[in-house]
N, C-alpha and C positions, 0 to 999 in steps of 0.2 A: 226489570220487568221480565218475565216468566209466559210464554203462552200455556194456556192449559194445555194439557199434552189431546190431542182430538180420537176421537173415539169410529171417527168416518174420516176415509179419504176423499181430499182434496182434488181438484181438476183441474181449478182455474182461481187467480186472484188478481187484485187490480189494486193500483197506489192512486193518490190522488197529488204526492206531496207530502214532506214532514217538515215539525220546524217549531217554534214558539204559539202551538198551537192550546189555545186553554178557550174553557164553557164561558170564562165575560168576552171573550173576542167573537162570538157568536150567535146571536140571537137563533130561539129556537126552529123559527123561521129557516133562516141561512140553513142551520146545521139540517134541517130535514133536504132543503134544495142539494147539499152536499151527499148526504146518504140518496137519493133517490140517481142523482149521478152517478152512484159507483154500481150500484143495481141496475141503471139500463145500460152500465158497459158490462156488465158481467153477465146480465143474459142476452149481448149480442153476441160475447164469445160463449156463452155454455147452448146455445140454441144453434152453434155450426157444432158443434161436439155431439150434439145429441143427433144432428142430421144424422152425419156420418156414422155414428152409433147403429141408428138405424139403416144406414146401407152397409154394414159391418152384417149385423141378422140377418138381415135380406138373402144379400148373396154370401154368406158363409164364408168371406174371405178376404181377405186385406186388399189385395191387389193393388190398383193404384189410386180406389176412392180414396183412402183415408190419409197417403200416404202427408199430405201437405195438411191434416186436420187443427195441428196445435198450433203451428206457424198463422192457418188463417185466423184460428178462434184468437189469438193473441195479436195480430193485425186488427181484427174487426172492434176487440175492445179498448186498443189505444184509438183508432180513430175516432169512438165513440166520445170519449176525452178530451180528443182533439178536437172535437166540433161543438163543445164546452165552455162559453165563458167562464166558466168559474174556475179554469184550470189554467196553469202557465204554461200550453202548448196549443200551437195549432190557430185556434180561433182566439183562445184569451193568451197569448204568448204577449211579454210584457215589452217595452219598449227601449232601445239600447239608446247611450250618449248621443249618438248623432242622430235620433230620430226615426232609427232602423228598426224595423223586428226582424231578427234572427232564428231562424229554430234549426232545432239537432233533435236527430233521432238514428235510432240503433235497433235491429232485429238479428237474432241468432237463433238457430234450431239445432238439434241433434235427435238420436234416438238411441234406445237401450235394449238392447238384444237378450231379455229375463233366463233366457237360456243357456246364451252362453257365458255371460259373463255375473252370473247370480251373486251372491255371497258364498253360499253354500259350496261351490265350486270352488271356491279358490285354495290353493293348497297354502299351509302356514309354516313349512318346514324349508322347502325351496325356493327360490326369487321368482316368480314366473310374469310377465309383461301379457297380461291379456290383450290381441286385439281389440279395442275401442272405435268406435265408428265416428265419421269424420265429420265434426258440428262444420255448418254455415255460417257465415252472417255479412252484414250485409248496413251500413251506416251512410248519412248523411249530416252536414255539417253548416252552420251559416248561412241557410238557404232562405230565399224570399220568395213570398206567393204564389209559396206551396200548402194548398187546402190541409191536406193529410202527410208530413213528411213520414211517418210511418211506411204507407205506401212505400213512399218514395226509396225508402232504405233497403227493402222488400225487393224492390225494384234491380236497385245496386244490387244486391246477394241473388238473385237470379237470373240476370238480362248480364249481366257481367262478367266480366274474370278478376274486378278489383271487390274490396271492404268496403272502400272509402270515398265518396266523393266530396269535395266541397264547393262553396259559393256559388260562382256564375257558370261554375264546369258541371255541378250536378243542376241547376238550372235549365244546361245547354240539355243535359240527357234528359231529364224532365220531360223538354218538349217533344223530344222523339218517340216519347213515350204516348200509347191511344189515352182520350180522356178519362176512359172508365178504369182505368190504372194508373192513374195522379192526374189530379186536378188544379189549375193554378185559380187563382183568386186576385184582384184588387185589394190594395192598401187599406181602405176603408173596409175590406171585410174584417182584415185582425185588429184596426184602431178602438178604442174604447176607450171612455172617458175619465174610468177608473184605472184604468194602468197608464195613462199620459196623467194625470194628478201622483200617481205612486211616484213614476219618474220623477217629478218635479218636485215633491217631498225629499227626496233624497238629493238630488241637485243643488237645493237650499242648504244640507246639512254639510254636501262635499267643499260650500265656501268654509265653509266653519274648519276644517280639514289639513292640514300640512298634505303634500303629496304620497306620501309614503304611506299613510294609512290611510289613501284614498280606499283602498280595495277591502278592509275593513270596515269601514264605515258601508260601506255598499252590504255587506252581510250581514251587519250588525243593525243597522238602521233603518231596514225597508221599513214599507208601512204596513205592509199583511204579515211578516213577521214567519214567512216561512217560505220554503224551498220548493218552487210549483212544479217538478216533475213529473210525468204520468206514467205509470208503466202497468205489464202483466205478464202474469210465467203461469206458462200451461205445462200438463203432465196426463197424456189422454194414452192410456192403456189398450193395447186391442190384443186380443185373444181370440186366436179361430184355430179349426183343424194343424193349422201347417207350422204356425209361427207364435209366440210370447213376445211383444215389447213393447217399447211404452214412446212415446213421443211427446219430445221436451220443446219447449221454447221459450224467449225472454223477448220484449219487448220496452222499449222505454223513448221517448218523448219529452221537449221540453222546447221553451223560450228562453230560456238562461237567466239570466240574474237581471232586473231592475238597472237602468243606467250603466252596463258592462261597453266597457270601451276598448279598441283596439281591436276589433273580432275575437274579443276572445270563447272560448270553447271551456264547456265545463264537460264532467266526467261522461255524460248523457249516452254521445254517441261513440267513444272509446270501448272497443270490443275488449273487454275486461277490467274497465274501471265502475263504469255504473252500469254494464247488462253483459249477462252470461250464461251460455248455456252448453253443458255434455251430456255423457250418458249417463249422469248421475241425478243432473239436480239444473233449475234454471232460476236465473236470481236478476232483479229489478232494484237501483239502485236511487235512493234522494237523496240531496244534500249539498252541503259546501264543496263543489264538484273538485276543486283542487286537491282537497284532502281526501278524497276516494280514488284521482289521479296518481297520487304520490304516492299511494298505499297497494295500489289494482286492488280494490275492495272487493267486486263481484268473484275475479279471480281468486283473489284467496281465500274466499267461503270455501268456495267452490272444491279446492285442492286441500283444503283443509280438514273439507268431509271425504276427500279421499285417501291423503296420505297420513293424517291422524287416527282416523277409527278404521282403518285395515281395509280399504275397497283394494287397495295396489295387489294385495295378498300378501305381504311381508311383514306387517306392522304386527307390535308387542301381542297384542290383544287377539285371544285367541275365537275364532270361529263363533260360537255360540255366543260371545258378551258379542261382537260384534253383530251379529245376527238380530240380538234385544233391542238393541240401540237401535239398529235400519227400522224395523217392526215401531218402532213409539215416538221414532222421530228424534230422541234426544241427542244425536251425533248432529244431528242438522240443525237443530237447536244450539248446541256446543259450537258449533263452525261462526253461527252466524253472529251468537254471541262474541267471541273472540277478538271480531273485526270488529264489530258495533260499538263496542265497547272498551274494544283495547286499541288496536293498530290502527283505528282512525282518531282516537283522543291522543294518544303516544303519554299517557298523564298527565294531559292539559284537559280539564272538565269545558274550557271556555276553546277549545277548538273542534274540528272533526262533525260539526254539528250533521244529524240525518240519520238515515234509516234506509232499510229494506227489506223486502217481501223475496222468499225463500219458497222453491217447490223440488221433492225429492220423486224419483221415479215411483216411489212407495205409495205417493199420494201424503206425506207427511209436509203440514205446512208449517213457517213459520214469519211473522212479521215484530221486526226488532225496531228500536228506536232511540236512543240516548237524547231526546230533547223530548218536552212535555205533548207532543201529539204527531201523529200520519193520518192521513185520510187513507182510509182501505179497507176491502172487503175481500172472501171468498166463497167458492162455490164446491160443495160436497157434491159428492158423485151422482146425489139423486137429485139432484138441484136446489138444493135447500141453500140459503144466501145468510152470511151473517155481514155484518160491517163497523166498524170501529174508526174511530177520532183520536179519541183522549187515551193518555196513556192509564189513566185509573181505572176506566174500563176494564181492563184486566186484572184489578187489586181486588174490584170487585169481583170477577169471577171466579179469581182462583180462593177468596176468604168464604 
């Protein structure tokens, strides 16, 4: 699968999940409750973007309004997610072996300085190491009744000097945290009566099981048939008198996998396995979290759009082809392809299962997939909203 190449840039986009996603698993019902989900997280992040937009015109200057603008708009529409039954994080986070709901989440920011580090600038003759400005981020991991872990990751990368918290330690800081900057919840807010039957569907199936392929069976066998992830990567431009750049972010979210036991932790909140962000590009990962673990997926988009198609300034490809490619997107496209497709399958079609959503400082977006559907949307720069499921959705628009 191929995105149309887009003719408008991109701002904001949102996941909902990828996975064995097909039209008879969906009644047409479900599938509008799904689209109408990715649309109220997509205009909570594109309606902080457009504040800020407008106190950008206002006072004619960047100063310190805007500076935190993609990090919030990409906070406010993972939360939106979060506070989502229909999604495996937050409120609908699914239920682990011993009874626990676990969730992880991950936020990282950077910015892109258009002026000094362009394309156009880079020389192609000599090695030169541009200054790059220094991404955040900021994860959480195992934690319990926590409303929004998003927040809470947010929290970690700014109240902090660590990445990472986990269990009952990012818990402890939770608490020291004011309400209206994480909020804790009761067990019976994330209980539900379809993810304690999903658990128990697959529980049935791990008797049936040897132990060894306990952890496939868990992949293979849930009952919804796909990887409940949520994430969003923002890419919010601001131009005034003084300064050119663009402000990246990634966010990602999740309750992890159905019946997971041992604490275990998937790619979700690993700053460079399922979320990442420089001054180039900011990427949201789904999927069989192990195999985007073993691979650092986000990361190697990521590096891939840079040390492949010439961001470093040294690579084969000279100036102006590289320039075509930034401008249409198709290096970002090629990057994400790579991994989607190559180094998370390793040329096993039956592993590496997932996807992800791609945003380049250029406004060029891209969302990949190697299994029959993602829940996802995005949002062009005047706020126009598309969203997509199935992966034929796009057979159809590119025919």
């Amino acid at each position: 699968m191929t995105m149309p190449l887009m003719s408008k840039k991109v701002v904001l986009a949102v996941h909902g999940g990828a996975g064995v996603i097909h039209r008879s698993h969906l009644t047409p019902d479900m599938e509008s409750q799904y689209r109408s989900a990715l649309e109220d997280a997509m205009s909570s992040g594109y309606n902080i973007l457009r504040k800020k937009q407008d106190e950008i015109d206002t006072t004619s200057s960047q100063s310190s309004l805007c500076t935190s603008a993609a990090t919030d708009a990409a906070e406010a529409a993972v939360r939106c997610l979060e506070d989502c039954p229909l999604f495996n994080a937050g409120m609908g986070s699914v239920i682990c072996h011993d009874g626990k709901i676990r969730m992880d989440a991950a936020i990282m920011n950077c910015s892109s300085d258009i002026g000094r580090i362009g394309s156009d600038q880079l020389p192609t003759q000599t090695r030169h190491y541009p200054k790059t400005p220094k991404p955040q981020a900021g994860s959480v991991a195992g934690v319990e009744g926590i409303k929004n872990p998003i927040s809470l990751a947010r929290a970690v990368m700014e109240r902090t000097p660590h990445v990472m918290l986990i269990g009952k330690g990012a818990e402890d800081f939770a608490s020291t945290l004011p309400n209206e900057v994480v909020e804790t919840r009761p067990r019976d807010y994330f209980w539900t009566e379809s993810r304690y039957m999903q658990r128990e569907n697959v529980r049935k199936k791990e008797q049936l099981q040897p132990e060894y392929e306990l952890d496939r069976a868990i992949v293979n066998e849930r009952e919804d048939h796909k990887f409940g992830t949520v994430g969003c990567v923002v890419a919010f431009p601001i131009v005034d008198e003084h300064n050119s750049c663009v402000l990246l972010a990634a966010a990602t979210s999740t309750g992890g996998m159905t019946n997971q036991r041992y604490n275990r932790v998937g790619d979700s909140p690993i700053i460079g396995a399922g979320t990442y962000a420089n001054h180039l590009c900011a990427i949201s990962c789904t999927g069989h979290g192990e195999h985007f673990i073993r691979c650092v997926a986000a990361h190697d988009i990521a590096k891939r759009l840079e040390y492949k198609h010439g961001y470093d300034g040294f690579a084969a490809k000279g100036n102006e082809c590289r320039k075509e490619e930034e401008a249409n997107g198709s290096a970002l496209q090629m990057a994400v392809d790579e991994v989607i497709f190559g180094s998370l399958r390793d040329g096993d079609e039956e592993e590496g299962q997932g996807g992800a959503i791609a945003l380049d400082r250029d406004g060029n977006f891209v969302a990949e997939m190697n299994c029959p559907g993602m829940y996802h949307g995005w949002v062009y720069e005047d706020g126009q909203m598309e969203t997509r499921i199935f992966r034929e959705e796009y057979a159809l628009t590119n025919s």
